[in-house]
MIGUBA-40598 format. One record per residue: residue in one letter; z, y, x of N, C-alpha, C in turn. Coordinates in pm, whole numbers, plus 50000, padded with zeros to 5 digits. Layout:
REM MIGUBA-40598
AZYXZYXZYX;...
***
This chain:
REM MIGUBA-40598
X634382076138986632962076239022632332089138973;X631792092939082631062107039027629772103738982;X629082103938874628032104938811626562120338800;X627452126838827626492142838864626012145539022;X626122126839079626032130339209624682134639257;X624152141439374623132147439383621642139039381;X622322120139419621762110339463621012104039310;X621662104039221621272106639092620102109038975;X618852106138976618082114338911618032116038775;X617752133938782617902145638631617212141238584;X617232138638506616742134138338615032142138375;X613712136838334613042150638300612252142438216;X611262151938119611172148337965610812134637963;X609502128538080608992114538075610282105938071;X611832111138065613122102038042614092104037923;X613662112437825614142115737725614752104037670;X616132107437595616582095737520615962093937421;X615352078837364615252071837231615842080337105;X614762078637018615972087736907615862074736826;X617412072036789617822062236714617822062036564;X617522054436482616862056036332618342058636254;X618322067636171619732071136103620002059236042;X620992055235973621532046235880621152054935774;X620582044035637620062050135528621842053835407;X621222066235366622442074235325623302080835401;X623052083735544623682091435595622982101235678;X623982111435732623242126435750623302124935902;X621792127735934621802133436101622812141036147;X622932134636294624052139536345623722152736427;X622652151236460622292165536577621932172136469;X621922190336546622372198436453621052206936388;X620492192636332619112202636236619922208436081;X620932199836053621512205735965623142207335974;X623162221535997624682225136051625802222935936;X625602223235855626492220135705625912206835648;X625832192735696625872181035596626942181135469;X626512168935405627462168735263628842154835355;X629912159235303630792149135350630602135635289;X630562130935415630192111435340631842106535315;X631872096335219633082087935186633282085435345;X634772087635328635902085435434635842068135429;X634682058635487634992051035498635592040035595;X635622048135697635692045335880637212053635905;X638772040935891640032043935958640072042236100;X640772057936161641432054836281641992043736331;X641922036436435642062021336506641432008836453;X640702012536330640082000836294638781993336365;X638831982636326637421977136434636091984536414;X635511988036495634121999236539632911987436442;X632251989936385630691979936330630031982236456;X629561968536474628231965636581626811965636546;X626051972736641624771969436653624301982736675;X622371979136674621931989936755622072002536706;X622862007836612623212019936539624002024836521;X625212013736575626932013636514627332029436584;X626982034936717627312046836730627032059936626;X625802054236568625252067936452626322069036376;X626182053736310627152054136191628312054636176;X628982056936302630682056836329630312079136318;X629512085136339629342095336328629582102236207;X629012090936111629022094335909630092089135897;X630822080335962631842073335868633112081335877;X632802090235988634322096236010634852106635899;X635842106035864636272117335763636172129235834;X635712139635751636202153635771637392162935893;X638422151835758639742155135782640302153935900;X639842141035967640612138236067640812148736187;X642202142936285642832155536339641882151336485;X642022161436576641842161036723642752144736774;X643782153836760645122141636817644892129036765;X644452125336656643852112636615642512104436671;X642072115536701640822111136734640712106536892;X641432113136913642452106637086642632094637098;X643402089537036643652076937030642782061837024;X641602070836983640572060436990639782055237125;X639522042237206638792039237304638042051737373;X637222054337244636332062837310636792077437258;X637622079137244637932094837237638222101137326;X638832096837443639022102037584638072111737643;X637432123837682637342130737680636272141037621;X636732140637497635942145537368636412160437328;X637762166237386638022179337360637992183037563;X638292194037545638182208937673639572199737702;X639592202737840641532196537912642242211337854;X641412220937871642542233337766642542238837612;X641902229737544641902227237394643562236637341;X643342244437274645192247737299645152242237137;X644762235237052645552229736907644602215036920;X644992205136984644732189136969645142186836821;X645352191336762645832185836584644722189436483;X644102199236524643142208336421642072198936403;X641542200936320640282194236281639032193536372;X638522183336339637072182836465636152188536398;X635232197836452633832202136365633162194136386;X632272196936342630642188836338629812193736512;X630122206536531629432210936681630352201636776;X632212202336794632182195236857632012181336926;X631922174936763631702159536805630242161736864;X629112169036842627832167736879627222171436979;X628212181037056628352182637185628952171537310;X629962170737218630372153637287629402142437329;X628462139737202627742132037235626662134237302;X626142144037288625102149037400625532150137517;X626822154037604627102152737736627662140037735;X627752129537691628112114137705626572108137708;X625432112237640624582104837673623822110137791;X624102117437803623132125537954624182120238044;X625752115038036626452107038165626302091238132;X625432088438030625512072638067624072071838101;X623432083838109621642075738160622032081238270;X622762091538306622752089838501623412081038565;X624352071938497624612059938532623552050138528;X623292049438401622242042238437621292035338516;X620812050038536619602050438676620302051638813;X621942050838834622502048438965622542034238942;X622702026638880622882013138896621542005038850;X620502010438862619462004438817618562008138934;X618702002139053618642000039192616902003739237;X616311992639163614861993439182614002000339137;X614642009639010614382016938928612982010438823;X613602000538779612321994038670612741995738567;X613891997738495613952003838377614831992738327;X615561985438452616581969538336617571968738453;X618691963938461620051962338512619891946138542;X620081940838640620191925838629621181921038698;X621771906338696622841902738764623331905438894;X621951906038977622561911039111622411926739132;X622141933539029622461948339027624221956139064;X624001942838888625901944138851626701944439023;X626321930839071627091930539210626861936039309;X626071939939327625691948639434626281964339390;X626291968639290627291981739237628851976139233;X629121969039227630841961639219631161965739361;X629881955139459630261955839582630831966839695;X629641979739621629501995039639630761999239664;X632151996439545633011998039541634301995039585;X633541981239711634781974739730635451963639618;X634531957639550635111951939485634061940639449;X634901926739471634241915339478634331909139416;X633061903939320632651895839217631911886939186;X632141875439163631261860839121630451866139071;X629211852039081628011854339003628191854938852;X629351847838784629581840738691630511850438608;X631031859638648631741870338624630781881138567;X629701888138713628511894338668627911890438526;X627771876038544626841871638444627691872438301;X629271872838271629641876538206629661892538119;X629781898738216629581915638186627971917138184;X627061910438200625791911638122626051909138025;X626491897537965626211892937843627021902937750;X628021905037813628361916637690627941925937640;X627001925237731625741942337685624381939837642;X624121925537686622281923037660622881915337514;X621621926937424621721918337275620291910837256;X620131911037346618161902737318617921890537402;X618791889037448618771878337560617981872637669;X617751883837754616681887837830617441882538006;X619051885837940619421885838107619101899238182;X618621906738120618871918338160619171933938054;X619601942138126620161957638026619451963138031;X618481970637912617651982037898618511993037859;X617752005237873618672019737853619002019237703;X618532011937578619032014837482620212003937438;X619831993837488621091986637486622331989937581;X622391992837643623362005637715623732017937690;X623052021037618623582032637536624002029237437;X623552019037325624102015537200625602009537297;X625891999937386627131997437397628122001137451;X627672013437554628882022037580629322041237502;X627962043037444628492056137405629762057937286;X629882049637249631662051437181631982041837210;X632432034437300632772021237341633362034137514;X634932026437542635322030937654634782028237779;X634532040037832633812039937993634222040338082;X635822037138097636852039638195636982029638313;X636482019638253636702002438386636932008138518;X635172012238502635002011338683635832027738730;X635722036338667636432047938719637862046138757;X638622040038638640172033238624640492026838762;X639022016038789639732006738934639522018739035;X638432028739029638522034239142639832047139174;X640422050339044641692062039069642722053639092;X642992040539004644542037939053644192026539167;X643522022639206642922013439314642752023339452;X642282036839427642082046139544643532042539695;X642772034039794643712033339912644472050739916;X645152053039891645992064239957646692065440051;X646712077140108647792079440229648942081340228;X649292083440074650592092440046651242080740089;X651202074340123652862068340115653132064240251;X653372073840302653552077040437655052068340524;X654452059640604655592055140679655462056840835;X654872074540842655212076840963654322071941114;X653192067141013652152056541133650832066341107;X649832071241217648722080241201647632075841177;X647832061241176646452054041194645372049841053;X645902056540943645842050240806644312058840817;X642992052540750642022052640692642622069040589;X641502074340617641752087040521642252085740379;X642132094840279642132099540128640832100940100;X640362088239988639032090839944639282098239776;X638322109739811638392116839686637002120939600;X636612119539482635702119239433634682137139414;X634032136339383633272146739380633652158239300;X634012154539204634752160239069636062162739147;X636842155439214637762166039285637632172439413;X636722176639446635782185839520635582196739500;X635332191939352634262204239268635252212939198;X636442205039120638142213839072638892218339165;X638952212039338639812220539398640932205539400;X641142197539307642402191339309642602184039469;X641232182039555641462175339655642582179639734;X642372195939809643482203139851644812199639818;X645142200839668646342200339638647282184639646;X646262179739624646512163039697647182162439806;X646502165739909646752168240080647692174940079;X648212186139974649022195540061650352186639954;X650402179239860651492171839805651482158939878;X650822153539956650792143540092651892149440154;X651202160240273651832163740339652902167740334;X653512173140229654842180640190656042162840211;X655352152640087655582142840072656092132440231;X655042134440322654972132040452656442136840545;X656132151140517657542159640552658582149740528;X659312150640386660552144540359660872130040414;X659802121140387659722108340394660162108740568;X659482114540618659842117040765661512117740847;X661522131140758662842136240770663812126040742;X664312122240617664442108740519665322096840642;X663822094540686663722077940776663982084140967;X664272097440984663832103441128665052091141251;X666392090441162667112084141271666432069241263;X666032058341180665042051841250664142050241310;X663472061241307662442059541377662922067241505;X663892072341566664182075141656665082065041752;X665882055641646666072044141700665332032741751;X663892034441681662672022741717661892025241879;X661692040441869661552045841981662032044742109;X663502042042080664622044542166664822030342232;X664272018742139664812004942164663382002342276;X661842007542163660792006542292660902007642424;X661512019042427661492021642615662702018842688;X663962014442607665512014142695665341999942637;X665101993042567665501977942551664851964342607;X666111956342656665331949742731665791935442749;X665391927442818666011909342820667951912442894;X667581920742994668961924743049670191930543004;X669741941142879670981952142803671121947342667;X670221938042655670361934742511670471942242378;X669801951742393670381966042309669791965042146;X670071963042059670121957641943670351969841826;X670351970141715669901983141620671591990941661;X672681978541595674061987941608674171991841750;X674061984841852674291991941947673442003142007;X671932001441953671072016941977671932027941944;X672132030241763672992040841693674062046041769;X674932035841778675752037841855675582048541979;X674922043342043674782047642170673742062142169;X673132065442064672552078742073673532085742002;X674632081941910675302091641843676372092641939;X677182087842045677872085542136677562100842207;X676462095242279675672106242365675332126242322;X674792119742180674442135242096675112143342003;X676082126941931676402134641798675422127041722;X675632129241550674812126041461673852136441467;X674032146041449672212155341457671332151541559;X671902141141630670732136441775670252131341734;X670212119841590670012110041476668242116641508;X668222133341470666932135841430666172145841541;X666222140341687665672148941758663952138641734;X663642152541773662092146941771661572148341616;X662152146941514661662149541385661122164341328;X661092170841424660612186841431659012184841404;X658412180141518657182183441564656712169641495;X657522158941469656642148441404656362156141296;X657012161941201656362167841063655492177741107;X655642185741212655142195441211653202192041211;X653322181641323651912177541267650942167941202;X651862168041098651272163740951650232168240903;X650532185040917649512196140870648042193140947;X648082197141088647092197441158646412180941147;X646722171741176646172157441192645802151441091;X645832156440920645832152740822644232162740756;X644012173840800643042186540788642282178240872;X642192175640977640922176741112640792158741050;X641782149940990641332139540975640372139140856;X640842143140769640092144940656638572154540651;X638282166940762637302169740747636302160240823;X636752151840982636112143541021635672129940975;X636702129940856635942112440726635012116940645;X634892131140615634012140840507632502138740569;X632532146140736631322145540796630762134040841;X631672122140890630722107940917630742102740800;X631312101240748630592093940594629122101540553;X629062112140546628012117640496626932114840616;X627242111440704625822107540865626062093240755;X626972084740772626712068940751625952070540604;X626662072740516626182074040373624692070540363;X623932084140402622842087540362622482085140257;X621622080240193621302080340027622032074139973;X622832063139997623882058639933624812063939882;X625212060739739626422066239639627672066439714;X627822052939761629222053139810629282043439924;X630382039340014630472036640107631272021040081;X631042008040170630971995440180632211998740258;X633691985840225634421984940281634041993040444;X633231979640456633021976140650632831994340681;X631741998040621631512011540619632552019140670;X634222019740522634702030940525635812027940659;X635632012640724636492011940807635952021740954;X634772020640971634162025941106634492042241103;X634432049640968634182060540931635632061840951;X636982054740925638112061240846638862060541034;X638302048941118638922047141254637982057541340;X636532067041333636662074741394636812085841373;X637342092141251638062100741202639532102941242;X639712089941251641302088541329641482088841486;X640062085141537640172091141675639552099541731;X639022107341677638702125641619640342130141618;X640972129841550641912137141505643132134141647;X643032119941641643932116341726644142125341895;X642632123141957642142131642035642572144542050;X642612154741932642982168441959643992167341879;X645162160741840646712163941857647502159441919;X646892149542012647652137942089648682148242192;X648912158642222649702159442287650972163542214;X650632168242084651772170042009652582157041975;X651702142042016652422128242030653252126942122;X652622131442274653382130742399654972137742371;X654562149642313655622158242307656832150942192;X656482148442106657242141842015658492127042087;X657352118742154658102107042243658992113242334;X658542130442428659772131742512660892138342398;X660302144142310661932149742264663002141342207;X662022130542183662772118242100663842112642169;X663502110742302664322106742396664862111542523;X664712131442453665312136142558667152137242570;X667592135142670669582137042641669842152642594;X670992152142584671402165842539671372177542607;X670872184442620670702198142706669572196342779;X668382187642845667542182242891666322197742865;X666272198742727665162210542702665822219842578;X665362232042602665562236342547664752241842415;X664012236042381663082239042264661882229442299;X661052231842212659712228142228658982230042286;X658682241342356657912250042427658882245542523;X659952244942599660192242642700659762231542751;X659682224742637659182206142701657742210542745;X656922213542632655592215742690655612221742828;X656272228742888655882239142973656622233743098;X657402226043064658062214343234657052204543231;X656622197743154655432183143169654692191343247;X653722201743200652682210143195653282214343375;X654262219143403654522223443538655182213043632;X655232202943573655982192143690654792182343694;X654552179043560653072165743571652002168743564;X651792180443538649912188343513649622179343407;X648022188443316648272185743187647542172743127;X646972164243255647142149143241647392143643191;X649292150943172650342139943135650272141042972;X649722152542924649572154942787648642140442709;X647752134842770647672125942753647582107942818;X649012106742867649202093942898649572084142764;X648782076342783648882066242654647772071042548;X647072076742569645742079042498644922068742441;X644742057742549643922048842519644412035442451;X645742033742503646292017142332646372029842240;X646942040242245646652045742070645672046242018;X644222051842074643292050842008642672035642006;X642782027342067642702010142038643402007541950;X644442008541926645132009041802645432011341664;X643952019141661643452024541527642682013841462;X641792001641576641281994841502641871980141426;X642901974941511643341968741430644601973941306;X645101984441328645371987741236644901994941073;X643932000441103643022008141013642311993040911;X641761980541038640871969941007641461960940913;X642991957340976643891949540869644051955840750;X644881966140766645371976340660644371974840524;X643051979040550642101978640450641541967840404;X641441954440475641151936440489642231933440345;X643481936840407644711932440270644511939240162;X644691953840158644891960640042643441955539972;X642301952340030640711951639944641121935539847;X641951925439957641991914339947642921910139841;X644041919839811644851920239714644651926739596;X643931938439609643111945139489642321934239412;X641711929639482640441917539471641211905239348;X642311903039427643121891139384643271895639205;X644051907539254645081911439089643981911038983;X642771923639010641441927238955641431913738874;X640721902338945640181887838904641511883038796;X642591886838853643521876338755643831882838624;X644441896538673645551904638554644671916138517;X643441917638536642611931138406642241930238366;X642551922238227642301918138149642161926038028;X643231938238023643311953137925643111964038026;X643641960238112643101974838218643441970938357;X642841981738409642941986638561643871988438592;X644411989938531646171999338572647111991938654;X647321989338706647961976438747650051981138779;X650051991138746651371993538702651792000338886;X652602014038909653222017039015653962003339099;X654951996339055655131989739118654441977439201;X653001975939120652161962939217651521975339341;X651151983539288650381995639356651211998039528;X652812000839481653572001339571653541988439731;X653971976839598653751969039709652641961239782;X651351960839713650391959939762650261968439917;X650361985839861650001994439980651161992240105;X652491983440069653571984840192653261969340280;X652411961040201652201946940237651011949240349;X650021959940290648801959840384648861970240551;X649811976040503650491982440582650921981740722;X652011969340678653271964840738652491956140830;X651021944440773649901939540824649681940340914;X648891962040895648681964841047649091971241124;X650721973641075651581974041177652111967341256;X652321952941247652041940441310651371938241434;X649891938341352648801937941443648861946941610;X648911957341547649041970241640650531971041735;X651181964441671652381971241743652541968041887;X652081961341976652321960442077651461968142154;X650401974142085649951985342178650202001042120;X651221998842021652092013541974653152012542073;X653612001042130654701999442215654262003542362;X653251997742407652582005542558652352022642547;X651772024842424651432036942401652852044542467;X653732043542388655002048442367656012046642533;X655492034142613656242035842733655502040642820;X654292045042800653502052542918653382067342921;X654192076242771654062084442740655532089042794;X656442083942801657652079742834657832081142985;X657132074243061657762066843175657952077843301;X657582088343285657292099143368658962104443374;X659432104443251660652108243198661872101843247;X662002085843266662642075943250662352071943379;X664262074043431664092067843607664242056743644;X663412052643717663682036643754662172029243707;X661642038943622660442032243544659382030543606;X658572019443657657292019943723655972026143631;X655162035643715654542044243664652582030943683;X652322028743546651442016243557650722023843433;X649592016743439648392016543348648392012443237;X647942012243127647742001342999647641986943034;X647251984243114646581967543165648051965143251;X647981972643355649521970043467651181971043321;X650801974043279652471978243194652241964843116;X650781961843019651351947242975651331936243033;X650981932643145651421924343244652391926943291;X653491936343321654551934843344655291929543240;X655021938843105656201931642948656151917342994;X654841911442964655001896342953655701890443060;X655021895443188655841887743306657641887843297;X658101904143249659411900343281660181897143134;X659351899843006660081893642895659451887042799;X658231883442849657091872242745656741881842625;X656271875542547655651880442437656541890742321;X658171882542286658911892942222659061903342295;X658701904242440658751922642472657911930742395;X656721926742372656201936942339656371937342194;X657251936442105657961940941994659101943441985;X659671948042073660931955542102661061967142018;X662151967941895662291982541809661531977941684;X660981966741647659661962841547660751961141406;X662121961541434663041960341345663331973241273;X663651980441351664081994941285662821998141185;X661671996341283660272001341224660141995741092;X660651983241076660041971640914661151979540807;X662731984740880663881987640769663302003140720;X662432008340798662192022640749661052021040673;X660092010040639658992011840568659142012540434;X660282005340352660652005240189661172020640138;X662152025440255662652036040217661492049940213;X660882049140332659532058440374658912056940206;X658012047340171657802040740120657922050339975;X659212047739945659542049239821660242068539777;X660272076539917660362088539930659702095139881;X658482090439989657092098540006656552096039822;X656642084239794656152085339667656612092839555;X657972093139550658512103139444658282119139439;X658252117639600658412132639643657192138939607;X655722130539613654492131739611654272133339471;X654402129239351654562129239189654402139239203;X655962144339224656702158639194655932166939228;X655212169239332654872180839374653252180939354;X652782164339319651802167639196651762176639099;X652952171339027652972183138859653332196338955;X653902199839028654062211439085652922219839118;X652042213739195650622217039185649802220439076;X650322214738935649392209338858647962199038893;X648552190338916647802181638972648332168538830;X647232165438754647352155538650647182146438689;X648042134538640647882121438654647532112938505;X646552100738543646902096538423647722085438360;
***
């Protein structure tokens, strides 16, 4: 959650923070006096914090001298109390830096504050809490809310004033809601080869560092392999779409078979050229087109409502879809062109382009872009619905919910709306096709699935839906390693 967002309002003096009454025998912390006398070391590293409306002052006096950086880490709230390029974490803390600390921690918990303090009256109340949960995609009982009040109202009002919010989070950890939103963030990385996925939501702060880029371009790299990786399935799924049928019976071993027969094993990966190739382009034009309608939908709003990021993330996807779709067309003929058929890429383009006019660049335009909505709609329905689930049961110490739930959550919501969709990824794919393929009646979106059903009922139109399910674990689990790596390669930190 970005907090410096523009939506935000700057502090100005009529909002000055409270100055909180020292604890008697101990020395102000702001810097009227730059040399205090050292108070007894009576406050150990990991020990329980004292409560109440002061306990932050006095955790200020109680700290020893001595103590190291690296120690001071370890504490809830020590998390980001030094520079990310600090070059000696062991050395001693001064007195400026802890007091700098706390001055940019309290100027980020009153702009929280006043983002979640809706009506702007000066108190937080139960349906604040939820209505900011909601903000996030994340769904919460009344009874829950009313729990996380009570942990903060010490007067028993039922509602949070700014000093009781400041007494309970400024050394008290502030990570919750940020935590669900980084390792909770729907991602793309884990690419199984389907275009239809809801963008990469990235926060402001990685906007503002640059890390967004490097994200995308460790996606895409990630995208690459995973591709490459899984290319003879998905060239077999392809292959079963448009040649398989109630009559040939053509089945995974006998697909393989029969394209390695024909090509050789390097035929395994025709067509895997130009699928990676536009990773690059469809991943840029998608991501700047979720940037610009979110910001039309947004408007003064912090952040964007499921329902929201679905409208935003499916016409971003048919933005993008739109101006690369012929690099799709092109992909389906090479996939299933025979051996010697073309001679490059550019040759394919340039026979469609001179035998079918450039029409044909987009046949099957329209189930793909229909196709975005139930896939994009499910996809995000599960992953919110399973986030939702774990959240309520297992965060209990944290957000974190460990790579492996992360994994299969994102291959479950996935696979969902790949489901959903697939029978009009399957029209897509034989109309893009059929120009190619002799014998094939040349029909419409509406005429082609009235024929599937008429001549093979309903399992026609999941013909190949097998290859597609065996390549999603492996995709899956590529793209993710590959994506790490070329995180730290980036320098791109995780936490």
């Amino acid at each position: 959650m970005n907090y410096e967002s523009r939506n935000l309002r700057t502090p100005t003096p009529s909002m000055q923070l409270p100055h909180t009454p020292v604890a008697p025998g101990a020395t102000e912390v702001f810097p009227q006096h730059p040399d205090p006398p050292v108070q007894p070391p009576t406050f150990q590293v990991g020990k329980q914090k004292p409560r109440g409306s002061s306990a932050w002052i006095c955790h200020c006096f109680m700290l020893p001298r001595a103590v190291s950086k690296g120690e001071l880490l370890k504490l809830p709230w020590g998390q980001g109390l030094l520079p990310e390029d600090d070059a000696d974490p062991d050395s001693g803390l001064d007195l400026e830096e802890f007091t700098q600390y706390l001055q940019e921690r309290e100027q980020r918990l009153l702009l929280l504050f006043h983002s979640l303090d809706h009506n702007q009256d000066g108190h937080i109340d139960v349906s604040e809490i939820q209505q900011s949960f909601r903000a996030l995609g994340i769904s919460i009982s009344l009874e829950q809310a009313e729990r996380i009040l009570h942990s903060i109202d010490r007067d028993g009002t039922m509602t949070i004033d700014w000093q009781e919010w400041r007494d309970h989070f400024l050394l008290h950890s502030l990570e919750n809601v940020e935590d669900v939103l980084y390792f909770w963030k729907h991602s793309t990385v884990l690419d199984i080869g389907e275009s239809l996925t809801v963008p990469d939501e990235f926060s402001e702060q990685e906007k503002l560092t640059g890390t967004w880029w490097r994200q995308l371009v460790a996606g895409a790299v990630a995208g690459a392999v995973s591709r490459t990786g899984t290319a003879p399935l998905d060239r077999l799924k392809v292959f079963m779409q448009v040649h398989a049928s109630k009559t040939n019976r053509l089945n995974i071993l006998g697909g393989l078979r029969s394209m390695v027969r024909e090509g050789g094993v390097r035929s395994l990966w025709r067509g895997n050229g130009i699928n990676v190739l536009k990773i690059a382009p469809e991943s840029a034009i998608k991501f700047m087109a979720y940037e610009q309608i979110k910001r039309a939908i947004r408007g003064q709003q912090e952040t964007l409502h499921v329902q929201e990021r679905f409208v935003a993330g499916s016409l971003a996807g048919a933005t993008a879809q739109t101006i690369i779709y012929p690099m799709e067309v092109l992909k389906t003929r090479l996939t299933l062109r025979r051996t010697g058929q073309y001679k490059g890429l550019l040759d394919c383009a340039w026979r469609i382009l001179e035998q079918e006019g450039p029409r044909a660049f987009y046949r099957g335009y329209l189930p793909n872009v229909l196709g975005i909505i139930p896939y994009a709609g499910i996809d995000l329905a599960v992953y919110e619905t399973l986030k939702n689930q774990w959240l309520q049961q297992y965060s209990h110490d944290s957000a974190d919910p460990g790579i492996l739930v992360l994994l299969a959550c994102g291959t479950i919501s996935s696979t969902c709306g790949q489901i959903a969709s697939y029978p009009l990824a399957l029209v897509r794919t034989r109309m893009q096709a059929q120009a190619s393929v002799e014998g094939a009646p040349q029909l419409s979106m509406l005429g082609l699935l009235r024929h599937i059903l008429s001549q093979e009922g309903v399992p026609g139109l999941y013909r190949g839906i097998a290859p597609n399910f065996m390549k999603v674990i492996p995709a899956v689990s590529i793209s993710y390693v590959v994506y790490e790596n070329m995180k730290q390669a980036l320098g791109v930190t995780s936490r």
